[in-house]
C-alpha positions in Angstrom: -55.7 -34.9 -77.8 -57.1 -32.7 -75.1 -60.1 -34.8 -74.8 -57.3 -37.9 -74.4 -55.3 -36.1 -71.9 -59.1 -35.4 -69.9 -60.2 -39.0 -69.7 -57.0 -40.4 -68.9 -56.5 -37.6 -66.0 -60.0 -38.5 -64.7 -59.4 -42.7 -65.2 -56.1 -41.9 -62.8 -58.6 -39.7 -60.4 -61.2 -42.5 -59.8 -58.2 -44.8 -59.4 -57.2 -42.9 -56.3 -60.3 -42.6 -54.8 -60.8 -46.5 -55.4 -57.9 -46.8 -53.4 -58.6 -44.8 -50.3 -61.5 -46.6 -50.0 -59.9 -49.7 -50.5 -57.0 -49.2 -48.7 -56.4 -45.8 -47.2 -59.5 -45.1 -45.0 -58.9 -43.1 -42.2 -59.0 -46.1 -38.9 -61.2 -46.0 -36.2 -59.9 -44.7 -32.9 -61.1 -46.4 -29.8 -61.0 -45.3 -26.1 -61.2 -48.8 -24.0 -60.9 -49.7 -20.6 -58.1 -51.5 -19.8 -59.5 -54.9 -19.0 -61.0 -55.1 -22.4 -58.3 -55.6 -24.2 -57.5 -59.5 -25.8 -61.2 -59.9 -26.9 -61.6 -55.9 -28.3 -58.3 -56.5 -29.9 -59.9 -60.0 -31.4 -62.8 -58.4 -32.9 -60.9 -55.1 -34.0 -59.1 -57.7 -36.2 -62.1 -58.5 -38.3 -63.2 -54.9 -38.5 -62.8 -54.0 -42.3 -60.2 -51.6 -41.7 -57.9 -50.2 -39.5 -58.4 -50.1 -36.1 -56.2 -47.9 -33.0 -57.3 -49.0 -30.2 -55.7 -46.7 -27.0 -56.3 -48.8 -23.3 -56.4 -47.2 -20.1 -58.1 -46.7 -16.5 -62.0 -45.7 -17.4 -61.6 -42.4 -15.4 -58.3 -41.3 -17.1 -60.3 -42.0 -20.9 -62.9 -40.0 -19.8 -61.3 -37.0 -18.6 -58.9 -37.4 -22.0 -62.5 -37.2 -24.1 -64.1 -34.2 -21.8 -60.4 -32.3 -22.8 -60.8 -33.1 -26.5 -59.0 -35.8 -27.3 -60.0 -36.9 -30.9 -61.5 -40.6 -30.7 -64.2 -42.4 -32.6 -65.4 -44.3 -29.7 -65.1 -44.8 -25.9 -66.0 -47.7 -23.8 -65.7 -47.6 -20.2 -65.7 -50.2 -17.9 -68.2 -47.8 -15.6 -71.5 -46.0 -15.9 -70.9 -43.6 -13.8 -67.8 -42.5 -15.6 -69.9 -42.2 -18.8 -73.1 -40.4 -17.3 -70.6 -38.1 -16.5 -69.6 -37.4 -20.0 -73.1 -37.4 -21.1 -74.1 -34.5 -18.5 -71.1 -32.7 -19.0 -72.0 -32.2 -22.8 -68.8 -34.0 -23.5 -70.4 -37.2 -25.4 -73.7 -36.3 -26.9 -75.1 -40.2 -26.5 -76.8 -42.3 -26.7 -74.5 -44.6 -24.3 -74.8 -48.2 -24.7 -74.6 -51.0 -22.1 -72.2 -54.0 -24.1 -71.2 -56.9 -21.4 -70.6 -57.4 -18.0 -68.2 -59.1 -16.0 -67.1 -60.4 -11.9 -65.1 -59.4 -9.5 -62.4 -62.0 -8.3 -60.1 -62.0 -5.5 -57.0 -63.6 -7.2 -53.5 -65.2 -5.7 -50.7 -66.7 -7.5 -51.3 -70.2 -9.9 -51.7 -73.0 -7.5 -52.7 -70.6 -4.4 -55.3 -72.0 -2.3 -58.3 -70.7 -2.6 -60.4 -68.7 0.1 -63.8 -68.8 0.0 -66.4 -66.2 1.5 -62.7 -64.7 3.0 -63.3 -61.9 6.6 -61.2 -58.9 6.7 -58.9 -61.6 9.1 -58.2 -63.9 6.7 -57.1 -61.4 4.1 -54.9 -59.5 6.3 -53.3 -63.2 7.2 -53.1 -64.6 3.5 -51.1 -61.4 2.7 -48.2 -61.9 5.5 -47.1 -58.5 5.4 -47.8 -57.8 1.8 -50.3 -55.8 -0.3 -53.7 -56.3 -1.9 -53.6 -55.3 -5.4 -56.2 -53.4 -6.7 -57.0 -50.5 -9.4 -57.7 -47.1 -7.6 -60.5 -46.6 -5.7 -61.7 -43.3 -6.6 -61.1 -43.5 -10.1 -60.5 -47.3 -11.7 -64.0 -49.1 -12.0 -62.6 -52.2 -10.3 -61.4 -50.7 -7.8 -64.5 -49.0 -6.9 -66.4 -52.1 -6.9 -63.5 -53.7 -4.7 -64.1 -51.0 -2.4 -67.8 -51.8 -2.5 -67.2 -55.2 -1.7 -64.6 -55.0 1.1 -66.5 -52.1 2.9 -69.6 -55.1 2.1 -68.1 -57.8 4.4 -66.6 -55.2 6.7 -62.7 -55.4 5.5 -62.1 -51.5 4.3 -60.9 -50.5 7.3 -59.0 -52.6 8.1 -56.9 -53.5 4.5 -56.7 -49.8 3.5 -53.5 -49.2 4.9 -52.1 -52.8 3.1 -53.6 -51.5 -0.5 -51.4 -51.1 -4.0 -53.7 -49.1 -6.0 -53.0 -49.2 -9.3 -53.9 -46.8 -12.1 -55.9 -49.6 -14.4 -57.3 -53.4 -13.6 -54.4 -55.0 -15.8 -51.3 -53.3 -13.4 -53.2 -55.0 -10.3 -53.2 -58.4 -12.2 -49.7 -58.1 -13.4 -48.4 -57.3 -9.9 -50.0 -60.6 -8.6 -48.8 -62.3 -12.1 -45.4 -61.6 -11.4 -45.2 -62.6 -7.6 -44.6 -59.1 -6.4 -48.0 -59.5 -4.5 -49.6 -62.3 -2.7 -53.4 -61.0 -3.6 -55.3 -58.5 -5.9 -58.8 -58.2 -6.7 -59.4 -57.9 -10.8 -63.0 -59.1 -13.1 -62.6 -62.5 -14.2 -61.3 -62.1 -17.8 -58.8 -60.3 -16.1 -57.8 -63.8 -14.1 -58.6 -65.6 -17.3 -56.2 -64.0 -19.0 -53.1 -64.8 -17.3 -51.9 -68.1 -16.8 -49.8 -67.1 -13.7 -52.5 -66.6 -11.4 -55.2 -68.6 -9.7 -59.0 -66.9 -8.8 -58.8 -68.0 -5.3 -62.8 -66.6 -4.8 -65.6 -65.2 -7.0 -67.3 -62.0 -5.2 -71.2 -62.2 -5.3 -72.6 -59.5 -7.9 -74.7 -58.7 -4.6 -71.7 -57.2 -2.7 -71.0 -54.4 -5.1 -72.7 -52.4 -7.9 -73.5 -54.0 -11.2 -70.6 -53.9 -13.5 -71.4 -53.0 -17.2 -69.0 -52.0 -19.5 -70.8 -48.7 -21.4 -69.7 -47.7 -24.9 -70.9 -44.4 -26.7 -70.0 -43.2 -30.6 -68.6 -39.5 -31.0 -68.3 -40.0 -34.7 -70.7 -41.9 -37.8 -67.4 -44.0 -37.9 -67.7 -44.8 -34.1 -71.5 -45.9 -34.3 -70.7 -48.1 -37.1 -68.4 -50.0 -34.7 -70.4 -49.9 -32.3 -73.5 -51.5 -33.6 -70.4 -54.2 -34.8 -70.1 -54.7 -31.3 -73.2 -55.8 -30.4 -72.6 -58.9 -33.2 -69.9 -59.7 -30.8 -70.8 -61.0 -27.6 -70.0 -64.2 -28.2 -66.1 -63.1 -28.4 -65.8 -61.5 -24.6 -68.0 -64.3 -23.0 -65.4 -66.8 -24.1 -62.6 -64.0 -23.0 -64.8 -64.8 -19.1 -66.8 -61.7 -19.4 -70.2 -62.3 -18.8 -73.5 -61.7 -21.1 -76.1 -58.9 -20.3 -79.5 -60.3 -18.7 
């Protein structure tokens, strides 16, 4: 009888642990900037189990990960934001390069477009209003914006007309919803949102190279990660654009 009792109490044990790993594992946390989401969703969908995936301005996910905040994974839309991780001891590495994207000056759907666009004709195209853009200090695309307006001389001159949002997708949406007459987002940003219109493509040349870098904190993370890098194919139809 005891020997009864023994096998049916260890049948019921390996049932439960079948079942956590079928069912119940623990999901993988992501950290992702903001203009990632859509195709990161797409492809956390045919992960094999759960996946949480937290979006957000690159410079607020990092300093989240330097205070401790548990995740499996972060991917930032910035190097610079991860190489400071990395020296700060607060990611131990290796960090991994995973797409790359372009910067777009964008207007309302139907807006006419304006090419190779002076400091000027931006002022004028915005008849009073603001250009939309994520912060410059701290948001990736804004930095880059930054880059490429002080580029063709226009800084000066549009700083005082900015809205600086905290993430790329709160630009977009301002511009989606007609509050603004211009922002400046990456092109899966634009291709995204049937409400606006990419009124000009900034040359890679006018600002620094955009790659979108991903590190694992956790055996869980790096699985994903190296899942990621099956995935291109998923954020180059979403308008990012493939590594060289």
């Amino acid at each position: 009888m005891k020997t009864s009792v023994w096998i049916k109490g260890l049948a019921v044990a390996l049932s439960c642990a079948l079942l956590a790993q079928a069912g119940y594992a623990e999901p993988v946390r992501i950290f992702a900037a903001a203009s990632l989401q859509g195709p990161l969703d797409e492809i956390a969908r045919d992960w094999d189990t759960e996946v949480v995936i937290s979006y957000g301005g690159s410079g607020t996910l990092a300093r989240q990960v330097s205070l401790g905040a548990p995740t499996d994974i972060v991917i930032l839309a910035n190097t610079a934001w991860m190489d400071w991780l990395l020296e700060n001891g607060h990611v131990t590495g290796p960090a991994t390069d995973i797409i790359s994207n372009r910067l777009v000056l964008i207007g309302p759907l139907g807006d006419t477009p304006l090419p190779n666009p002076t400091a000027s004709e931006l002022l004028d195209r915005l008849q009073g209003g603001r250009l939309a853009m994520g912060q410059h200090l701290s948001v990736p695309a804004g930095i880059y914006a930054q880059a490429w307006l002080q580029d063709i001389g226009a800084w000066d001159t549009l700083r005082s007309h900015l809205a600086e949002t905290d993430n790329v997708r709160a630009a977009l949406l301002l511009v989606a919803r007609g509050e603004l007459p211009l922002g400046v987002v990456y092109a899966s940003d634009a291709a995204a949102s049937p409400a606006v219109s990419a009124l000009w493509s900034v040359p890679p040349s006018h600002h620094p190279p955009i790659r979108y870098s991903a590190a694992a904190l956790t055996p869980t993370g790096a699985d994903f990660l190296t899942y990621l890098g099956t995935r291109t194919d998923t954020f180059v139809a979403a308008g990012f654009t493939a590594l060289p």
